[in-house]
C-alpha positions in Angstrom: 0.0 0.0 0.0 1.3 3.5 -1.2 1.9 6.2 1.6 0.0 8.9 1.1 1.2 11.9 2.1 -1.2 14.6 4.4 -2.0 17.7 2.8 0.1 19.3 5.1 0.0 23.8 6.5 3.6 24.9 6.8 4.5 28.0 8.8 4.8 29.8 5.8 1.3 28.9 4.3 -0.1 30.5 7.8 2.0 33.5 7.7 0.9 34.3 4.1 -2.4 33.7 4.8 -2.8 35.7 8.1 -1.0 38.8 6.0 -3.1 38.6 3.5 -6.3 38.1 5.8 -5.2 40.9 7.7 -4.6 43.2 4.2 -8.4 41.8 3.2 -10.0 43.0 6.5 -7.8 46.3 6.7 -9.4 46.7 2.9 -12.8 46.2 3.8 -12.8 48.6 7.2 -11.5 51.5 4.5 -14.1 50.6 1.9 -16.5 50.7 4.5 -15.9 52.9 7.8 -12.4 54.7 6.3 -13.9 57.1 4.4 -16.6 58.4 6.9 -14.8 61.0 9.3 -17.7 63.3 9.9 -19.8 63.2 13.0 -23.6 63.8 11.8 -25.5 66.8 14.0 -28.9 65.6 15.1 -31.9 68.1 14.8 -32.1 68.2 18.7 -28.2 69.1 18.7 -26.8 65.6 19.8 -24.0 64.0 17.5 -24.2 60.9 16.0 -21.7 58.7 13.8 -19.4 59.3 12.2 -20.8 55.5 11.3 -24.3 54.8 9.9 -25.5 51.5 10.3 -25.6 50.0 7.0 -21.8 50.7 6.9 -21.4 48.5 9.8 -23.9 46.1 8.5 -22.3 46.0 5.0 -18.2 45.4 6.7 -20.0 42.6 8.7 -21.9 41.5 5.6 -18.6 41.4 3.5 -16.4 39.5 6.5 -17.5 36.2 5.7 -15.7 36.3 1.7 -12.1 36.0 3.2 -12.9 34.2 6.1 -14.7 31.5 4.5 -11.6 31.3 1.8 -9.0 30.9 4.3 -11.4 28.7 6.8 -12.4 26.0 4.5 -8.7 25.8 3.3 -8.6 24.6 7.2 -6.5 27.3 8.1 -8.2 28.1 11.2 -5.2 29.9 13.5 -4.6 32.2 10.5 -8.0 33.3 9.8 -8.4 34.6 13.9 -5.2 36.1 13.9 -5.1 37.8 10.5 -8.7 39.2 10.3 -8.7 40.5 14.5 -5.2 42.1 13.1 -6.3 44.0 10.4 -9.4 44.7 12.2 -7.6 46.3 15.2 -4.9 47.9 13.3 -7.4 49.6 10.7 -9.7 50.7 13.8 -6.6 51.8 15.7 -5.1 54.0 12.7 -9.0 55.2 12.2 -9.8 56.5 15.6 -6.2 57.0 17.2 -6.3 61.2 16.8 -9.6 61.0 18.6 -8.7 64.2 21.3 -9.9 62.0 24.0 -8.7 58.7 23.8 -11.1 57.0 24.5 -10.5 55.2 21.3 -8.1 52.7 23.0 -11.5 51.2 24.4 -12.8 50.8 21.4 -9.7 49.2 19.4 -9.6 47.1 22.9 -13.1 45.8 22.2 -12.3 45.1 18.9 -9.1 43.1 19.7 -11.2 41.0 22.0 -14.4 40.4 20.4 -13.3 39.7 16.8 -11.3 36.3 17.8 -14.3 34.9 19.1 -16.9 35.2 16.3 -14.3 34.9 13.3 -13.0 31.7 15.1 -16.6 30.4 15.5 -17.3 31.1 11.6 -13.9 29.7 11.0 -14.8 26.8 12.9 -17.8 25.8 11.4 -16.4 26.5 8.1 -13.6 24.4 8.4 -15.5 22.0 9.8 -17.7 21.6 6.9 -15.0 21.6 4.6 -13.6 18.3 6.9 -16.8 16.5 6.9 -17.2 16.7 3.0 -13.8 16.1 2.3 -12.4 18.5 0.3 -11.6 22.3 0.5 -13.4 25.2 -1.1 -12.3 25.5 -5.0 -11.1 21.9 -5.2 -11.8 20.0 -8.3 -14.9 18.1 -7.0 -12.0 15.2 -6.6 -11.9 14.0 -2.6 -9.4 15.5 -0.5 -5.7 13.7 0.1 -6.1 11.8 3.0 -3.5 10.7 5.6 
C-alpha cells in the first residue's frame, strides 16, 4: 500500500495567509468605515456617527468572503489572527487622533471580540470543509487523506 502523504499547512502557508487576511480586512474597514470622518448633527443638537449603520452592517456583511476562503482551506489559526489584526490595526489607525482617547476602548473591544466570532465562523467552516472532504475551490476530486 502506497503512503500517502497529508495535505500538510507549513508556517509559511499561515504567515501568508494571516498577512493577507489581515490586508483583506484592513481593505474592507477603509471601503466601508475609512472614508466616513464626519460626526452627523442631530436636529435636537446631539452628534451621532461618524458610522451609519448599514456601513457596519455592509463590513460585517462582507467579512465572511475572506474568512470563508482561508477557513475552508482549514487554516483556522490564520484566519483569527489575520482578520482580529487587520481589524484592530485599521480601527486603531482610524480613531487614534480622537482628542480624547477613549479610542483605545474601542480598538480594545475590537481586539477582544473579533477572535471569538471569526473563530466560530472559521470553525464551522472548516468544519464543513472536513466532513465533505475537500476544501473550497477543489476540483470536485476527494481530498488527500493521511
Amino acid at each position: 500500500m502506497q503512503n500517502i502523504p497529508r495535505d500538510e499547512k507549513t508556517p509559511v502557508d499561515q504567515v501568508l495567509t494571516a498577512l493577507a487576511l489581515a490586508g483583506a480586512a484592513a481593505l474592507l474597514w477603509a471601503v466601508w468605515l475609512g472614508w466616513d470622518q464626519q460626526r452627523d448633527v442631530q436636529p435636537d443638537g446631539s452628534e451621532t456617527g461618524p458610522y451609519q449603520a448599514w456601513q457596519v452592517i455592509r463590513l460585517v456583511v462582507t467579512l465572511p468572503a475572506p474568512v470563508y476562503w482561508a477557513a475552508s482551506r482549514r487554516y483556522v489559526k490564520a484566519t483569527v489572527f489575520g482578520i482580529t489584526a487587520g481589524l484592530t490595526g485599521a480601527a486603531c489607525y482610524d480613531w487614534s487622533d480622537h482628542a480624547s482617547g477613549l479610542f483605545a476602548i474601542g480598538v480594545a473591544m475590537i481586539m477582544m471580540g473579533s477572535p471569538g466570532v471569526t473563530g466560530l465562523v472559521a470553525a464551522a467552516v472548516a468544519s464543513r470543509a472536513r466532513r465533505t472532504g475537500r476544501a473550497a475551490g477543489s476540483a470536485g476530486g476527494p481530498a488527500v487523506r493521511g
